[in-house]
C-alpha positions in Angstrom: 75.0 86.9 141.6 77.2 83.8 142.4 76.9 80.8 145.0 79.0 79.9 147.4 80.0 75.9 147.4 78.9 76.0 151.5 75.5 77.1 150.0 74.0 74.0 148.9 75.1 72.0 152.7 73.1 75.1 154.4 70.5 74.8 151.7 70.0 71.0 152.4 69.9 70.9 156.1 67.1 74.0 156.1 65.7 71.9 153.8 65.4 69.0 156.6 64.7 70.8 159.0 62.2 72.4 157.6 60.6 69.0 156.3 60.7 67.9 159.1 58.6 70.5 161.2 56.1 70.4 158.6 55.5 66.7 158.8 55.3 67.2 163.1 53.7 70.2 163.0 50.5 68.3 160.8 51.0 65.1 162.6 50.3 67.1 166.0 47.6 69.0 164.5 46.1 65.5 163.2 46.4 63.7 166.6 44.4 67.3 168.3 41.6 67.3 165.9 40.7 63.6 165.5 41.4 63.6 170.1 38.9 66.7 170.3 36.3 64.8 168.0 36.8 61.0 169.3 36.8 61.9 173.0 34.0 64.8 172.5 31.5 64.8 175.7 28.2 63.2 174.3 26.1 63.3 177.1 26.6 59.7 178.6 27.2 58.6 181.7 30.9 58.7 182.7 32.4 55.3 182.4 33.9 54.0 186.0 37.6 54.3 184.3 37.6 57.6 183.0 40.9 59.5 183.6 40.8 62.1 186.6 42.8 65.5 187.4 45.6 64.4 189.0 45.6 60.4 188.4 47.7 57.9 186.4 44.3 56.6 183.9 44.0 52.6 184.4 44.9 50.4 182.2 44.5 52.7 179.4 46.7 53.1 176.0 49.9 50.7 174.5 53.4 50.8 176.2 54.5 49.7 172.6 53.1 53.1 171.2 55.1 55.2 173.8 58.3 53.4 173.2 58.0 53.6 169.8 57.2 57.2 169.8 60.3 57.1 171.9 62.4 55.9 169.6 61.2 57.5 166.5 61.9 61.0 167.8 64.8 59.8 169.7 66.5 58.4 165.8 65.3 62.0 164.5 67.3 63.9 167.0 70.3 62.1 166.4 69.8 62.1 162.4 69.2 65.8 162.5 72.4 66.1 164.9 74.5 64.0 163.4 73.9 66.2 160.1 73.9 69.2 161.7 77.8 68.8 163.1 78.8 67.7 159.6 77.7 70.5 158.4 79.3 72.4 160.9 82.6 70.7 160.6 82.1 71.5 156.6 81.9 75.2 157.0 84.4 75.4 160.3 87.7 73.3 158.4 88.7 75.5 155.1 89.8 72.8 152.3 93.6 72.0 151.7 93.4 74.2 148.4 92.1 77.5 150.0 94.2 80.0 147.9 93.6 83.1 149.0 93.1 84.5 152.9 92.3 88.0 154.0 91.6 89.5 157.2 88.2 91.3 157.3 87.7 93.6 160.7 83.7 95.0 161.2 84.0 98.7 162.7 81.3 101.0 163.5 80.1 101.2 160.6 81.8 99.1 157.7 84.3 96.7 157.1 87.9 96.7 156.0 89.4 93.9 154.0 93.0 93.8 154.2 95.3 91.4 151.5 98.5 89.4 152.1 99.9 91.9 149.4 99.2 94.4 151.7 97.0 96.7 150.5 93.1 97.2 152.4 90.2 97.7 151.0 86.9 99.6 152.4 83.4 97.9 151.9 84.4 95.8 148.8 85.5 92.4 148.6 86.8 91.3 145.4 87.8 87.5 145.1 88.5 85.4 142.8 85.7 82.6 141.4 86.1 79.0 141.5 88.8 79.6 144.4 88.3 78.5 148.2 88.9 81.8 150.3 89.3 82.1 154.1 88.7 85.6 155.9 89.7 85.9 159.5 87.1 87.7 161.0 87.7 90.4 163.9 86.8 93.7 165.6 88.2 96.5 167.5 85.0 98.1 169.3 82.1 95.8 169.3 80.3 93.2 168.4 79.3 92.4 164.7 78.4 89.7 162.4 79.4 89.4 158.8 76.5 88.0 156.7 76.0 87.0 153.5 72.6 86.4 152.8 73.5 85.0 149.1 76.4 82.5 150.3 74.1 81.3 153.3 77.1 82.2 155.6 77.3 83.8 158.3 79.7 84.8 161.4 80.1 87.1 164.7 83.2 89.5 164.1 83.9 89.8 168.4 86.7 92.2 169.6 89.8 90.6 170.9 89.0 87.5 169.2 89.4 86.2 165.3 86.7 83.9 163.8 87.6 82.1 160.8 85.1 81.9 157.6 85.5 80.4 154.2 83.6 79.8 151.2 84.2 79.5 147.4 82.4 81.4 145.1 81.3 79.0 142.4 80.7 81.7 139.5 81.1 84.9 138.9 78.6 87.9 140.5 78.5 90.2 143.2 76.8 89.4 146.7 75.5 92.2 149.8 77.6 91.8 153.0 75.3 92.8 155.9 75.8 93.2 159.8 73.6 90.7 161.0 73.9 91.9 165.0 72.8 95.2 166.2 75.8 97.5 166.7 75.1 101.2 167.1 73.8 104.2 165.5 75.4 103.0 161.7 74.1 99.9 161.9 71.9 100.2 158.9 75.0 101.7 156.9 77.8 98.9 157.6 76.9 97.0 154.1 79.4 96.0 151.5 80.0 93.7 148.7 82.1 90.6 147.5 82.6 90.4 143.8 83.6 87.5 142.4 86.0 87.5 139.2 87.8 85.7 136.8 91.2 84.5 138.1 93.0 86.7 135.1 90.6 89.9 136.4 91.7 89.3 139.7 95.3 89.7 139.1 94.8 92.3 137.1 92.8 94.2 140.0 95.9 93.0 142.5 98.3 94.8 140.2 96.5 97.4 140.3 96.0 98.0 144.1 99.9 97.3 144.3 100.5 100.6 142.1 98.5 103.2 144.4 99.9 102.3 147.3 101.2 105.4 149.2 105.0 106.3 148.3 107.2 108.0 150.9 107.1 111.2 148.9 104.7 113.7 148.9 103.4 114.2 145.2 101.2 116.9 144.1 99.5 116.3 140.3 98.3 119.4 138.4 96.4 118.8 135.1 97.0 120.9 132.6 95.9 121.8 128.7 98.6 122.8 126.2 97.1 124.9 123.4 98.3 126.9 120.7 97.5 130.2 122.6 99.3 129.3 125.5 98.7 126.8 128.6 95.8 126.8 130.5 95.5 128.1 133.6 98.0 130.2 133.7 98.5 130.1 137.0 99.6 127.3 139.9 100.0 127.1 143.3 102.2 124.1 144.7 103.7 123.3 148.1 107.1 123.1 148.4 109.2 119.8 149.9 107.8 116.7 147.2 107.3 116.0 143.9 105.0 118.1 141.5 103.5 115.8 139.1 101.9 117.7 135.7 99.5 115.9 133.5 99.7 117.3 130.1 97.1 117.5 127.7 97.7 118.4 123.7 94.1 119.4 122.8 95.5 120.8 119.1 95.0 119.9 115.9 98.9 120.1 116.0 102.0 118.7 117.2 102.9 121.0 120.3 105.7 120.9 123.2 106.1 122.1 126.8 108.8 123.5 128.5 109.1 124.6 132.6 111.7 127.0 133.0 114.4 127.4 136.0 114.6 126.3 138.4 113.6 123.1 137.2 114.4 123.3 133.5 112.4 119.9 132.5 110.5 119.7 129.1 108.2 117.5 127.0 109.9 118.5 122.9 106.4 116.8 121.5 103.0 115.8 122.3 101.2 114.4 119.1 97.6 115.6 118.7 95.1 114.9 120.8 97.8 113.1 123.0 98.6 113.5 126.6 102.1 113.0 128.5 103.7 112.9 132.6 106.3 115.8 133.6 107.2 115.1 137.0 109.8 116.7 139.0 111.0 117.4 142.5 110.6 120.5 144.3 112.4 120.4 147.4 112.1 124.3 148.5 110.4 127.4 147.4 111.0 128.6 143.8 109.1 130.1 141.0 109.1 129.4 137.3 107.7 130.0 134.1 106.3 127.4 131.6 105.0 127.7 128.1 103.9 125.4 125.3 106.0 125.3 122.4 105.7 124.6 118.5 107.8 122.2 116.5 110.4 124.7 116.5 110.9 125.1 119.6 109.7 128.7 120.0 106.7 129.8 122.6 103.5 129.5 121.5 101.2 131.6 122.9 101.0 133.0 126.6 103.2 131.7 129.3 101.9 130.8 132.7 104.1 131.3 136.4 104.3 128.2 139.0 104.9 129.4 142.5 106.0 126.6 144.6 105.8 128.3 148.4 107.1 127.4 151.7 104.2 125.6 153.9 103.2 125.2 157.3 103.3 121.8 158.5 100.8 120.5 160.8 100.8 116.4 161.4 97.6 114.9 162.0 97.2 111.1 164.1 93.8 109.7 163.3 92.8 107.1 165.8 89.5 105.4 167.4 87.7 107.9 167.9 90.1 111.2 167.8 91.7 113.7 165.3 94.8 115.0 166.5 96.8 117.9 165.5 100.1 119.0 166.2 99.3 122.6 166.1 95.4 124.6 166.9 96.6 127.6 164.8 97.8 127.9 161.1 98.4 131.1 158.8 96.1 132.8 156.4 99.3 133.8 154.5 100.8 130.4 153.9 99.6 126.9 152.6 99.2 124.1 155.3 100.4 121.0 154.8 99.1 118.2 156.7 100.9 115.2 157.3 98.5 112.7 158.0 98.9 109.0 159.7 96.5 106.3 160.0 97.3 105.4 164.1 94.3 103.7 164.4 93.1 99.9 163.4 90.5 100.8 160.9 90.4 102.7 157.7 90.2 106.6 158.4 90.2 109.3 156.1 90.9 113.2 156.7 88.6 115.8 155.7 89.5 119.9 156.0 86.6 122.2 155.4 84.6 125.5 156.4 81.5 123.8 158.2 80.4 120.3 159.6 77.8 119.4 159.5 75.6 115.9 161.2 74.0 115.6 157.6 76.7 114.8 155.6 75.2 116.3 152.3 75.2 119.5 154.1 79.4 119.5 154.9 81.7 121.8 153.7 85.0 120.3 152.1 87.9 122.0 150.6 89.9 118.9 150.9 90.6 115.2 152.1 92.6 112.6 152.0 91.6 108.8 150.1 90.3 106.4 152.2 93.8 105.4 155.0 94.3 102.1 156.2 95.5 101.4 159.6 99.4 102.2 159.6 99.3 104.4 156.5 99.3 107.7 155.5 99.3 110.5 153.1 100.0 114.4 152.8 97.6 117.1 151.8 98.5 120.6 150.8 95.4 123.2 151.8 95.5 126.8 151.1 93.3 128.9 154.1 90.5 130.5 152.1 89.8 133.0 155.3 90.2 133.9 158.7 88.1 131.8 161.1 87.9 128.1 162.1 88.9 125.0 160.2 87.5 121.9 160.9 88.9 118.6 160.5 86.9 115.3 160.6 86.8 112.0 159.2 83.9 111.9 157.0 83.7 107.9 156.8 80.0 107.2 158.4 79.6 107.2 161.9 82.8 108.4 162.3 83.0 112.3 162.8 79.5 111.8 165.2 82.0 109.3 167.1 84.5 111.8 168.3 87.0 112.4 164.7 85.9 115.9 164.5 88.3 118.3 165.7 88.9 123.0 165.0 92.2 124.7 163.6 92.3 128.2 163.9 93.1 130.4 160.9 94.6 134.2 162.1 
């Protein structure tokens, strides 16, 4: 694991302080033992002067020794003050250089890191080394505090309010981030990480975050093995009204093709052995078509296989803190569903469509879900019914579903 360059200025004023109890804390202990042994009772007389409950003693002790003593501890305070408010200053003011700041929001129970490229990420922090970063710190419910126990940083996340942080990872590793104030039932589970990387990784990762952001169309991806007996399966079920996206797979010791008949009438001539290629198309209504692999003639090789795209039922979904909300409590056994899904809320949310729920999580049932949604974003998910009976809908991200996100469709 890294440091953080704040970690060192933490590191030397605990370092003070703690000096400096030590030092008092054996000094007092001094002053009680050799008190208890020089004034020990030893069965004299009392002297006329000795001190009484209640009375200023006479004449008795230095005024020198209780100004000093004064003084002394008066110059500590403001040494350990004056320090202290550096310090404070040097961990509240973000350099001139920072280059990089992201908002970070605590939620019951995680946290959401959201870029100025504008994509989120859930739980994982990934910055690069070397760099000063500033995080603008917030929440929507309650209370939190973002801690890093390995950066010696730490600060509340308090709703309606943002609370700035920086630090600069000095090398690269990968530190804990811990809620450090006690905010419900999760509590425990809200952990995550910041990983530090290489400025050149970093990009890389940026590039990639860019590419999956969610597109306006609603694709479908089917994975499929082109053989010398035919394609495998044979069979697929796709939704009409998006793009159907087919990942192609040449698993011969051959050159072999693939062709999609009409409606569509889109082909890949040649795939090399051992190769794989993208045929993606739209599908805008309900059709079916045949497909088959071909040889380097052109002729079918093998078995063909039958694509039905079918007509759906559309049901949109709002996800917000702490609801699921359909537009429908009914669907079809007879006819796919297609939810249409929006993040409404603040936080990341995700949708999950299965058979049972469950409180142990292990123990859910789930035909389908959505990835991880941050707030204002959304996705589509085709679901065929599997039976008559209820369907339940939830968002399986911890804490979430026992929050209130757990909602029933009935299938007739």
């Amino acid at each position: 694991m890294g440091d953080a360059a704040s970690t060192p200025i933490v590191d030397n004023l605990f370092r003070l302080y703690f000096t400096i109890g030590i030092i008092l804390t054996l000094l007092v202990f001094f002053f009680l033992v050799y008190s208890a042994w020089r004034f020990r009772a030893r069965g004299q007389e009392e002297p006329a002067d000795a001190p009484r409950a209640g009375e200023v003693p006479p004449n008795r002790g230095h005024p020198y020794v209780v100004f000093g003593t004064v003084i002394v501890v008066g110059a500590i305070l403001f040494g350990l003050s004056i320090g202290t408010l550096s310090s404070h200053q040097f961990l509240e003011h973000p350099p001139d250089d920072v280059s990089l700041v992201i908002d970070a929001t605590g939620f019951q129970f995680g946290w959401m890191f959201e870029y100025p490229q504008g994509f989120q990420t859930f739980r994982e922090l990934r910055v690069p080394a070397n760099e000063a970063i500033l995080l603008r710190i917030t929440s929507p419910d309650v209370m939190h505090k973002f801690h890093v126990a390995d950066y010696n940083i730490g600060i509340d996340a308090i709703p309606g309010r943002t609370n700035h942080l920086w630090f600069n990872a000095t090398g690269p590793g990968v530190a804990e981030i811990r809620c450090a104030e006690l905010c419900g039932i999760g509590h425990g589970q809200m952990v995550g990480s910041i990983a530090a990387i290489p400025r050149a990784e970093f990009d890389a990762w940026v590039q990639e975050q860019l590419a999956t952001l969610p597109t306006p169309n609603f694709v479908q991806v089917f994975d499929l093995n082109v053989t010398r007996e035919g394609p495998v399966p044979g069979q697929l079920q796709a939704v009409a009204g998006g793009e159907i996206h087919l990942r192609l797979t040449n698993n011969a010791s051959t050159t072999l093709g693939f062709r999609l008949g009409g409606p569509y009438n889109v082909s890949v001539p040649s795939m090399a052995p051992n190769s794989a290629a993208w045929l993606n198309f739209s599908a805008p209504g309900p059709a079916t078509a045949t497909y088959e692999a071909t040889n380097e003639t052109g002729s079918r090789a093998g078995f063909s296989g039958t694509l039905r795209v079918l007509e759906s039922q559309r049901v949109t979904v709002s996800l917000t803190e702490w609801k699921v909300t359909p537009s429908a409590k009914t669907v079809r056994l007879d006819q796919p569903v297609l939810f249409i899904v929006t993040n409404d809320g603040k936080i990341v949310h995700d949708l999950n469509v299965g058979g049972h729920w469950d409180a142990d999580p292990d123990s859910r049932d789930i035909h389908a879900k959505t990835p991880d949604l941050a707030a204002g974003r959304g996705a589509a998910l085709a679901y065929f019914p599997r039976a008559k009976g209820t369907l339940y809908l939830w968002c399986n991200l911890p804490g979430h579903s026992e929050s209130g996100m757990l909602t029933t469709l009935e299938v007739v």
